[in-house]
PQR file with spaces between the fields and no chain letter, atoms N, CA, C, O and H, PARSE charges and radii, in Angstrom:
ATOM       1  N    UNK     1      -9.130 -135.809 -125.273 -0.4000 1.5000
ATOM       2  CA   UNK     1      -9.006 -135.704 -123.833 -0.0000 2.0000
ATOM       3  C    UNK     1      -9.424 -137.035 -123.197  0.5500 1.7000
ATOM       4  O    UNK     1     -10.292 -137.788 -123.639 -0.5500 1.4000
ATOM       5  N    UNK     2      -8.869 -137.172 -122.375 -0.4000 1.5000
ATOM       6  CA   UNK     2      -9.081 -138.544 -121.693 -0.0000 2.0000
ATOM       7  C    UNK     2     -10.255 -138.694 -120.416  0.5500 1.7000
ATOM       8  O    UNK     2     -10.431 -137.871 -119.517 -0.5500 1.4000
ATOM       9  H    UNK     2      -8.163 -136.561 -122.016  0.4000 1.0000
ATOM      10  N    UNK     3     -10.842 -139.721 -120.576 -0.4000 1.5000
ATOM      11  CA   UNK     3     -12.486 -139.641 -119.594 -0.0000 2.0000
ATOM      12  C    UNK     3     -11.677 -139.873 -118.141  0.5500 1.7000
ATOM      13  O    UNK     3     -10.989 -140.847 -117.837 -0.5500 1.4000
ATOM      14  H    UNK     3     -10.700 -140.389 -121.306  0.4000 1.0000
ATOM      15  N    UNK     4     -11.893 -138.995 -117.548 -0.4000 1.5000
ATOM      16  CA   UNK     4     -11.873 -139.033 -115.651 -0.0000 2.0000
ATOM      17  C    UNK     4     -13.072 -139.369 -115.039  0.5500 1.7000
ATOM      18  O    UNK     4     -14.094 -138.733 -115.298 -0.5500 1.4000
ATOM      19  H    UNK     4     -12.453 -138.203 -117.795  0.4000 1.0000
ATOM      20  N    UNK     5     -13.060 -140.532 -114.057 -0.4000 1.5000
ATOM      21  CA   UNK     5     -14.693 -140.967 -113.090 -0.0000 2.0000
ATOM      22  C    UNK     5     -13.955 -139.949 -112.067  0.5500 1.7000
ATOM      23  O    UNK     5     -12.914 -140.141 -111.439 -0.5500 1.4000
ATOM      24  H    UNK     5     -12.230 -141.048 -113.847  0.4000 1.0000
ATOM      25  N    UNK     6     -14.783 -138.830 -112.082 -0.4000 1.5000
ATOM      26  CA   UNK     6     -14.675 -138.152 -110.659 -0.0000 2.0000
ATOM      27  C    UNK     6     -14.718 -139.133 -109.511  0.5500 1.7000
ATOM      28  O    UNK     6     -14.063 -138.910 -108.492 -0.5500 1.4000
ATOM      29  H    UNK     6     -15.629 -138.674 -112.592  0.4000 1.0000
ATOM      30  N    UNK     7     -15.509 -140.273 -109.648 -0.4000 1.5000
ATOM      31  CA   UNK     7     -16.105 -140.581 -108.584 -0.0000 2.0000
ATOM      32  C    UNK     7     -15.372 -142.070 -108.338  0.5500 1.7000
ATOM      33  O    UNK     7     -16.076 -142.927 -107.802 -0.5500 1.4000
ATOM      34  H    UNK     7     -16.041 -140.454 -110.476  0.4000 1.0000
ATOM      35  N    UNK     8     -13.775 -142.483 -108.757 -0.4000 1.5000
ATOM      36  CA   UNK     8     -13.080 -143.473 -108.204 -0.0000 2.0000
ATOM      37  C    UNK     8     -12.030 -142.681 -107.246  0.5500 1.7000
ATOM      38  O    UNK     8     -11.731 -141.493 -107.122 -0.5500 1.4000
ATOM      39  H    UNK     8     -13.203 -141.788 -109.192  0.4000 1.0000
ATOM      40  N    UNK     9     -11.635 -143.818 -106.664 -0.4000 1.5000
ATOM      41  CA   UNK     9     -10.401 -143.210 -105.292 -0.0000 2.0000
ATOM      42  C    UNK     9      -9.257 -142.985 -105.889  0.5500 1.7000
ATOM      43  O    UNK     9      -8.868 -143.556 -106.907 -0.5500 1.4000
ATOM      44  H    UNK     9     -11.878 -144.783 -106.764  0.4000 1.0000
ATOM      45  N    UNK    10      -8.558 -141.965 -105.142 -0.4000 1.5000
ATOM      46  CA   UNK    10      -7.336 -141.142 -105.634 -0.0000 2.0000
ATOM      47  C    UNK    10      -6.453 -141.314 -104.433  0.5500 1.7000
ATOM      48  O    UNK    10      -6.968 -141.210 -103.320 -0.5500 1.4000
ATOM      49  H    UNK    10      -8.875 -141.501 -104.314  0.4000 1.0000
ATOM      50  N    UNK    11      -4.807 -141.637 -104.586 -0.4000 1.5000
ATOM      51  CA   UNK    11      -4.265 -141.217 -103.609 -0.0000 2.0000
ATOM      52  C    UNK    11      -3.511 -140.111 -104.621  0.5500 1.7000
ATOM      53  O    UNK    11      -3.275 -140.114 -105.830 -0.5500 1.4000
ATOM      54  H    UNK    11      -4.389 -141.721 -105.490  0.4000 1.0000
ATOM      55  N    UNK    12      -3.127 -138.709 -103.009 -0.4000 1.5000
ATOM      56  CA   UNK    12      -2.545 -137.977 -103.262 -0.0000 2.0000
ATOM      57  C    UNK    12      -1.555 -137.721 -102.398  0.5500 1.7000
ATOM      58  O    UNK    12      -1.944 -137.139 -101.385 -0.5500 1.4000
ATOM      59  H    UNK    12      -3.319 -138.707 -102.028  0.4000 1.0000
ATOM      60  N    UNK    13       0.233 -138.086 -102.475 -0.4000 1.5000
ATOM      61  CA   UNK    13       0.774 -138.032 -101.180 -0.0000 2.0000
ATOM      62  C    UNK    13       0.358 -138.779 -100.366  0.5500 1.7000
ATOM      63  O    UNK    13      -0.040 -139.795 -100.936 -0.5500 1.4000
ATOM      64  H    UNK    13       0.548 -138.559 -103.298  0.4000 1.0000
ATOM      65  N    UNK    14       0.195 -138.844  -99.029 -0.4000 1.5000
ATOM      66  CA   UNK    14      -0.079 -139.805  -97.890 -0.0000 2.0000
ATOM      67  C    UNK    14      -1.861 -139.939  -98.281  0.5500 1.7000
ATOM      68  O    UNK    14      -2.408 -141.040  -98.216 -0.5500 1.4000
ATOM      69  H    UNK    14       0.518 -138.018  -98.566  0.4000 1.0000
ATOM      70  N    UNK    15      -2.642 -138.668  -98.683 -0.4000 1.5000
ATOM      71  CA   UNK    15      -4.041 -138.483  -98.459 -0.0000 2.0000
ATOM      72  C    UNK    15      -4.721 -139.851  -99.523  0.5500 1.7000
ATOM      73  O    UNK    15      -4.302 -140.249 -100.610 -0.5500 1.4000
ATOM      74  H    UNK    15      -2.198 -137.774  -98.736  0.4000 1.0000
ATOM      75  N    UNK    16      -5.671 -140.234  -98.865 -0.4000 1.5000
ATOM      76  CA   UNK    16      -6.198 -141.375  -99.979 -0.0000 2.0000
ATOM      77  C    UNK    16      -7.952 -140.687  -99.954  0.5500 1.7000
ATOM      78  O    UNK    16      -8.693 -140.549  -98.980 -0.5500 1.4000
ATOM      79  H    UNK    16      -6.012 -139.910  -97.982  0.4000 1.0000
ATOM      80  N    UNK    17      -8.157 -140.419 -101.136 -0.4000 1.5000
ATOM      81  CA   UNK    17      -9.741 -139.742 -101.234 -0.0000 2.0000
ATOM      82  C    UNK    17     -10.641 -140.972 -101.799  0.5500 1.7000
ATOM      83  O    UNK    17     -10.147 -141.737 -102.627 -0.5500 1.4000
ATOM      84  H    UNK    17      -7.556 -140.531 -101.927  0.4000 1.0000
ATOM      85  N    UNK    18     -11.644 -141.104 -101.450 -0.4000 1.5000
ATOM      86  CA   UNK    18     -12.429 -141.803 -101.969 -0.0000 2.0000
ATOM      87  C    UNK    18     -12.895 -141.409 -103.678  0.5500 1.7000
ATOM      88  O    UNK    18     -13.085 -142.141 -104.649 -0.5500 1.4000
ATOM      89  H    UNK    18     -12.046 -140.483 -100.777  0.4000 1.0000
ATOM      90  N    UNK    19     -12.950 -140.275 -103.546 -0.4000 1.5000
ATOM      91  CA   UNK    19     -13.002 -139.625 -105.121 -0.0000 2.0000
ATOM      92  C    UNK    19     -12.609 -138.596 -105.127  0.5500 1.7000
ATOM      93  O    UNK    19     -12.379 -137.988 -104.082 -0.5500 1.4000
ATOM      94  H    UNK    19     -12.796 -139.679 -102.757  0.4000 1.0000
ATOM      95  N    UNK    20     -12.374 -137.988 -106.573 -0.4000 1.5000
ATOM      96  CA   UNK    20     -11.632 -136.741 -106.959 -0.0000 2.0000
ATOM      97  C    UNK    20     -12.568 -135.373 -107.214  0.5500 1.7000
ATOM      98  O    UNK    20     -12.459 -134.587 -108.155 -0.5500 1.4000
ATOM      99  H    UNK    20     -12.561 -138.482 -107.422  0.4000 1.0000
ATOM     100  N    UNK    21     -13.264 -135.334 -106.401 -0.4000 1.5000
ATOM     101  CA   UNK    21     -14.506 -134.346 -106.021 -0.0000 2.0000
ATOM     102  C    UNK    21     -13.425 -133.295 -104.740  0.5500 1.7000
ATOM     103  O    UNK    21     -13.067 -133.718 -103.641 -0.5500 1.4000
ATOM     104  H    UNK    21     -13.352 -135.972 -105.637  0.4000 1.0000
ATOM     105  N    UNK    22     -13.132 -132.000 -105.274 -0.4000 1.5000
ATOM     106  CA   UNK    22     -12.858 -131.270 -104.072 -0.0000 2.0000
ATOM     107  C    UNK    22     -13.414 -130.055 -103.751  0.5500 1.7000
ATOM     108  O    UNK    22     -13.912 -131.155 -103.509 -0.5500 1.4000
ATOM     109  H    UNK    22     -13.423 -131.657 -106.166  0.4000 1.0000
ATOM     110  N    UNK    23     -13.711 -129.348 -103.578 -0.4000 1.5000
ATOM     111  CA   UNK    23     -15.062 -128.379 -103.028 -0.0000 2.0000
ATOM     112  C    UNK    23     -14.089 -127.357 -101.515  0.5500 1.7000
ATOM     113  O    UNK    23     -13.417 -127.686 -100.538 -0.5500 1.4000
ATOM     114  H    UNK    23     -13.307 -128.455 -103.775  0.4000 1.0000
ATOM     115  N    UNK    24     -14.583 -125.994 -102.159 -0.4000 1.5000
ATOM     116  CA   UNK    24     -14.253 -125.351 -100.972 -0.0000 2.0000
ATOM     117  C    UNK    24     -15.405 -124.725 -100.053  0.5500 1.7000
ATOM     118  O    UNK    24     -16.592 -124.573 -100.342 -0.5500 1.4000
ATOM     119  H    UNK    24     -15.130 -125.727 -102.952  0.4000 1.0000
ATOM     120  N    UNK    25     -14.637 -124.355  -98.694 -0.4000 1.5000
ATOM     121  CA   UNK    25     -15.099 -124.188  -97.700 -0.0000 2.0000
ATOM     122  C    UNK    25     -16.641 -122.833  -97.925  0.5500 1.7000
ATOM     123  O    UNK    25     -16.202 -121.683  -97.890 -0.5500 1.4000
ATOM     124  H    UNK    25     -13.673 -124.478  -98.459  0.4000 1.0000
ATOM     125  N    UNK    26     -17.582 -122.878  -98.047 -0.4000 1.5000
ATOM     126  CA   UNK    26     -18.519 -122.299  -98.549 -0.0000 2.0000
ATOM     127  C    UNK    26     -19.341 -121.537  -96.638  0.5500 1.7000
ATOM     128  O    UNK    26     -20.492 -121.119  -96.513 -0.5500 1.4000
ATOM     129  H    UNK    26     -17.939 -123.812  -98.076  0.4000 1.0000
ATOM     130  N    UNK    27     -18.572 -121.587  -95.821 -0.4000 1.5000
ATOM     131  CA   UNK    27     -19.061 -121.343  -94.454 -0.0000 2.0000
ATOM     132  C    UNK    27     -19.075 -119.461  -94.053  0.5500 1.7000
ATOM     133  O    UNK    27     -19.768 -118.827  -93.257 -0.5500 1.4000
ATOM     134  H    UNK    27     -17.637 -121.926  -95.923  0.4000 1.0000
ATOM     135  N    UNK    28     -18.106 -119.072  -94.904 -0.4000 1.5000
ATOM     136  CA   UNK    28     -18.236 -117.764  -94.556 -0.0000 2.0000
ATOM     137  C    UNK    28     -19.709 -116.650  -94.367  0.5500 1.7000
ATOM     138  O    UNK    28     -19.994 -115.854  -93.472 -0.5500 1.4000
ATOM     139  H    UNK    28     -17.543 -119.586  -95.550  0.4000 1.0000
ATOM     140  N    UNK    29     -20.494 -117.069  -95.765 -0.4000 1.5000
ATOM     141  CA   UNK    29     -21.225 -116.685  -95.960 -0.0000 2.0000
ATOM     142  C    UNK    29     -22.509 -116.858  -94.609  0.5500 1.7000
ATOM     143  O    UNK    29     -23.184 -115.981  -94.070 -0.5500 1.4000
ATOM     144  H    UNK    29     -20.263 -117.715  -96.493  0.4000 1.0000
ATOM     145  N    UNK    30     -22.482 -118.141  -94.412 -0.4000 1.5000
ATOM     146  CA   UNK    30     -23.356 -118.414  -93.204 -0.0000 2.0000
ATOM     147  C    UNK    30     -22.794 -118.305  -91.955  0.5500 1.7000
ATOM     148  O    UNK    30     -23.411 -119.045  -91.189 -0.5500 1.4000
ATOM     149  H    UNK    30     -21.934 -118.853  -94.850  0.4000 1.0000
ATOM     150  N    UNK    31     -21.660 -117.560  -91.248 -0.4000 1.5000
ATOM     151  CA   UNK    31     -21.268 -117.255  -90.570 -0.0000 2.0000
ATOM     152  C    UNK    31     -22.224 -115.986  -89.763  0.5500 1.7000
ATOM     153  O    UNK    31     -22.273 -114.825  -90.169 -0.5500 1.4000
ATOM     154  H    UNK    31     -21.159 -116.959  -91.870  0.4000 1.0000
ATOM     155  N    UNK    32     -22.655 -116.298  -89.041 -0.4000 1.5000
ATOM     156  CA   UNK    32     -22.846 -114.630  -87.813 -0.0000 2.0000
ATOM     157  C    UNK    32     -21.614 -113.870  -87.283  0.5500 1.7000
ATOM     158  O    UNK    32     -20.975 -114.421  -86.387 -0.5500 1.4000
ATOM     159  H    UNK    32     -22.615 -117.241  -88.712  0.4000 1.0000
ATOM     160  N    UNK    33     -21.309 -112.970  -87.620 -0.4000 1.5000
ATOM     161  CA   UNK    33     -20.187 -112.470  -87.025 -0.0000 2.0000
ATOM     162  C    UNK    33     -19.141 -113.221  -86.751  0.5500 1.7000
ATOM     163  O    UNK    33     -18.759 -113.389  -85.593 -0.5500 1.4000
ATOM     164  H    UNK    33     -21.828 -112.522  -88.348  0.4000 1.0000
ATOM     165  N    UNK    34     -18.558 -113.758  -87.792 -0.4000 1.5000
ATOM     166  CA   UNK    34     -17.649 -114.731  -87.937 -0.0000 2.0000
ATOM     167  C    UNK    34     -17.597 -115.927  -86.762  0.5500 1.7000
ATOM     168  O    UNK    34     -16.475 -116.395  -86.568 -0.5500 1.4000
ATOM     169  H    UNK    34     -18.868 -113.622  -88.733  0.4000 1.0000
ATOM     170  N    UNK    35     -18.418 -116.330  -86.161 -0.4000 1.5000
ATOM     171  CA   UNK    35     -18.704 -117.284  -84.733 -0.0000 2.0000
ATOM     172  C    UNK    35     -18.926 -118.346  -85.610  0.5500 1.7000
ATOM     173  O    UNK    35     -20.012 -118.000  -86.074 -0.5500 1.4000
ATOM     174  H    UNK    35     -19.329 -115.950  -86.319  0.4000 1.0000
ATOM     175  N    UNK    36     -18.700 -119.207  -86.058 -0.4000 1.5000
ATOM     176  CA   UNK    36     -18.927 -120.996  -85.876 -0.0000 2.0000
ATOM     177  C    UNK    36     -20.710 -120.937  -85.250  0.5500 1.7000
ATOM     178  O    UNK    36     -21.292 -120.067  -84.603 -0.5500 1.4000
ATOM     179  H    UNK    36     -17.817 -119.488  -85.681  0.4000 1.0000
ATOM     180  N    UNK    37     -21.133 -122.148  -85.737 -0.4000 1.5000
ATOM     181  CA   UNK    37     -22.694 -122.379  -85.316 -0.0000 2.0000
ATOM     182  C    UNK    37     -23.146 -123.615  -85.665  0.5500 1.7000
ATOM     183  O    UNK    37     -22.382 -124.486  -86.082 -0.5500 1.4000
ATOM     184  H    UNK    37     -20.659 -122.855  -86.262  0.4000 1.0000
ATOM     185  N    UNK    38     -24.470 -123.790  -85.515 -0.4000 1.5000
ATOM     186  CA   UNK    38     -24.852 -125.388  -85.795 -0.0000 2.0000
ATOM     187  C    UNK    38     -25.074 -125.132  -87.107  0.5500 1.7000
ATOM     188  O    UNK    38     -24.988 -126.026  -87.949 -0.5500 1.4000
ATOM     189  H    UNK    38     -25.090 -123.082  -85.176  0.4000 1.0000
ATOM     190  N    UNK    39     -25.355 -123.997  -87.380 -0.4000 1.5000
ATOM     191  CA   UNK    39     -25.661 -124.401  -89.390 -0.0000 2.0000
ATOM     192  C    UNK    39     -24.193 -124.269  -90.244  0.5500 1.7000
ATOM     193  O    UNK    39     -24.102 -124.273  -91.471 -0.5500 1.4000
ATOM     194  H    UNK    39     -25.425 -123.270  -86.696  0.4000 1.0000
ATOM     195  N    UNK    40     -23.369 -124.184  -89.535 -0.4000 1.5000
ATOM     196  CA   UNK    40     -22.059 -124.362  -90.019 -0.0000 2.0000
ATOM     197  C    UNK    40     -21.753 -125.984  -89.995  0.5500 1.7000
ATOM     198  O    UNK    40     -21.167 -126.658  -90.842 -0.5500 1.4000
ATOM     199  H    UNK    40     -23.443 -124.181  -88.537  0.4000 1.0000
ATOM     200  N    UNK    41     -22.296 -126.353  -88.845 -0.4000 1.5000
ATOM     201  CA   UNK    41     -21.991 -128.039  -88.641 -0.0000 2.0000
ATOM     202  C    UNK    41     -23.015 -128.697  -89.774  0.5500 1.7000
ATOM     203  O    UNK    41     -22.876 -129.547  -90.653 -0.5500 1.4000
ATOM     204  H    UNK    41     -22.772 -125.805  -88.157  0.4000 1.0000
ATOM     205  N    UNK    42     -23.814 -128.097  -89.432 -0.4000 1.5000
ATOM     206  CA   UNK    42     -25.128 -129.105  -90.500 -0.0000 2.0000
ATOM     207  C    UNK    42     -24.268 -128.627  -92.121  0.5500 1.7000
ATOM     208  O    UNK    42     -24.280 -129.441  -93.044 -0.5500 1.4000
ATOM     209  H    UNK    42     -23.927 -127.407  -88.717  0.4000 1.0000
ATOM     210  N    UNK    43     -23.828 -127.763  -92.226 -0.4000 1.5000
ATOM     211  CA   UNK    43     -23.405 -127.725  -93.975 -0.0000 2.0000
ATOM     212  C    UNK    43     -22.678 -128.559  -93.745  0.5500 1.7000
ATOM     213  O    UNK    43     -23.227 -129.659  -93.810 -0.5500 1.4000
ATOM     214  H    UNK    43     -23.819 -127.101  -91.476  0.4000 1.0000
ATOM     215  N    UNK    44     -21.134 -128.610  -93.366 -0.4000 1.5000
ATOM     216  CA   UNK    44     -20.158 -129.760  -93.453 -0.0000 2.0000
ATOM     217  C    UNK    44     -20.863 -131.364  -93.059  0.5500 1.7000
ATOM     218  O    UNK    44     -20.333 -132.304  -93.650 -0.5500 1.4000
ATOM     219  H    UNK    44     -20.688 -127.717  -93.314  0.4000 1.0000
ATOM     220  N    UNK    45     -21.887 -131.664  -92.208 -0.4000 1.5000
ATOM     221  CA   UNK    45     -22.362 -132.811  -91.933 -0.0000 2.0000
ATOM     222  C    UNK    45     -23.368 -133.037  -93.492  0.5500 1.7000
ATOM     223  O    UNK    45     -23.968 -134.081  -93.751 -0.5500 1.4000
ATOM     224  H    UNK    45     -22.318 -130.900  -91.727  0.4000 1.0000
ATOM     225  N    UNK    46     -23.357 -132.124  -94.146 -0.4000 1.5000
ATOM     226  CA   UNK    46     -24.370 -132.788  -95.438 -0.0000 2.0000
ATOM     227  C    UNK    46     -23.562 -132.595  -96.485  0.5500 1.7000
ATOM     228  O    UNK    46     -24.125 -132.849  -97.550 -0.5500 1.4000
ATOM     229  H    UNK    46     -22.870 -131.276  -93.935  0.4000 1.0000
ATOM     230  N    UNK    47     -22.268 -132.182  -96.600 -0.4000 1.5000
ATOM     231  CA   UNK    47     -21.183 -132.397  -97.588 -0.0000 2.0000
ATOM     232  C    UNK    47     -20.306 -133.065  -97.203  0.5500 1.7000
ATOM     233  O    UNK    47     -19.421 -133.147  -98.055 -0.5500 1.4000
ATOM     234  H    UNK    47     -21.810 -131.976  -95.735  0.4000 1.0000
ATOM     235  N    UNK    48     -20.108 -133.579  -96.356 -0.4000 1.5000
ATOM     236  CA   UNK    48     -18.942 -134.880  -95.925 -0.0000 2.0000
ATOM     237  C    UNK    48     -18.669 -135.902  -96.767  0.5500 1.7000
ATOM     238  O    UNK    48     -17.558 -136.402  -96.593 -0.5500 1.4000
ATOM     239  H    UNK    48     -20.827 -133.512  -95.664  0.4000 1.0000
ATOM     240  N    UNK    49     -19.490 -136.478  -97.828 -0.4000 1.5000
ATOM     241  CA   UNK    49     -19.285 -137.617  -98.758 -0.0000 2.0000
ATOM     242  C    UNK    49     -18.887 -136.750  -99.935  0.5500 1.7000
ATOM     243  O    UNK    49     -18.472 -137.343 -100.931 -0.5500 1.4000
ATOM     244  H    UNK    49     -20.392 -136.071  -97.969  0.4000 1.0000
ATOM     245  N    UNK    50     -18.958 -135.385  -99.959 -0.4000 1.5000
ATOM     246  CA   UNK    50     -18.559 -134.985 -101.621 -0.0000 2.0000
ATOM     247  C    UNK    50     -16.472 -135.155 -101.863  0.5500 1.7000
ATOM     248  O    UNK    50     -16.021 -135.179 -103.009 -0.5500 1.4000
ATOM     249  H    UNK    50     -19.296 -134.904  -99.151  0.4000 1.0000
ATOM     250  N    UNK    51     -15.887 -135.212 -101.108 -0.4000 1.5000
ATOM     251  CA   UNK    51     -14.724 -135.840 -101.463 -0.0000 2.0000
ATOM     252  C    UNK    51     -14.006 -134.887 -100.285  0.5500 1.7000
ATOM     253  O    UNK    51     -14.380 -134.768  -99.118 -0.5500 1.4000
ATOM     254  H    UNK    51     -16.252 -135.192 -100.177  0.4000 1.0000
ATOM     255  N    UNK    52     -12.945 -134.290 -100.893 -0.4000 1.5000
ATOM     256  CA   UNK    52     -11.810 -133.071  -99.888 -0.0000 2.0000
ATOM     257  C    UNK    52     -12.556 -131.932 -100.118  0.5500 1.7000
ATOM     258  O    UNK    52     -13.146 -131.702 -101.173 -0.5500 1.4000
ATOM     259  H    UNK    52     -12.641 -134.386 -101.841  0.4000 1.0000
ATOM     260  N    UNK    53     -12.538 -131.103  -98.994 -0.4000 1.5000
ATOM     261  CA   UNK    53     -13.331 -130.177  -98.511 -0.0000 2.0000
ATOM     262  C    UNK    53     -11.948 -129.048  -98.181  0.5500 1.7000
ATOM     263  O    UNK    53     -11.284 -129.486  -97.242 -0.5500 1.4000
ATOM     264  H    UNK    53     -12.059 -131.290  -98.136  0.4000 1.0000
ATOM     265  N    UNK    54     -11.536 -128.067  -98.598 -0.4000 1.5000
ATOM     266  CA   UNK    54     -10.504 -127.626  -98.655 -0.0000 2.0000
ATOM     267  C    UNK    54     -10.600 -126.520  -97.179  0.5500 1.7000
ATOM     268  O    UNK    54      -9.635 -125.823  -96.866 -0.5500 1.4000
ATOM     269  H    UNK    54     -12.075 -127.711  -99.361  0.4000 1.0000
């Protein structure tokens, strides 16, 4: 098998990622009654460098 650096840049289509790290949306769970909130912002503001966020 061939070694992949997760962590060089990828283009995909138009999208250019800094790395090949993609991670899904993990917000449901911390949702109140499905409303959006600041601890919804603070998760995405402390995963913003892990790559595409689906």
């Amino acid at each position: 098998m061939k070694n992949i650096n997760l962590f060089t840049p990828i283009k995909i289509g138009s999208i250019e990622l800094k790395n090949k790290i993609v991670m899904a949306p993990m917000t449901r769970c911390r949702a109140i009654g499905n409303i959006p909130n600041d601890l919804m912002k603070d998760y995405y503001e402390q995963r913003a460098s892990a790559g595409l966020i689906i």
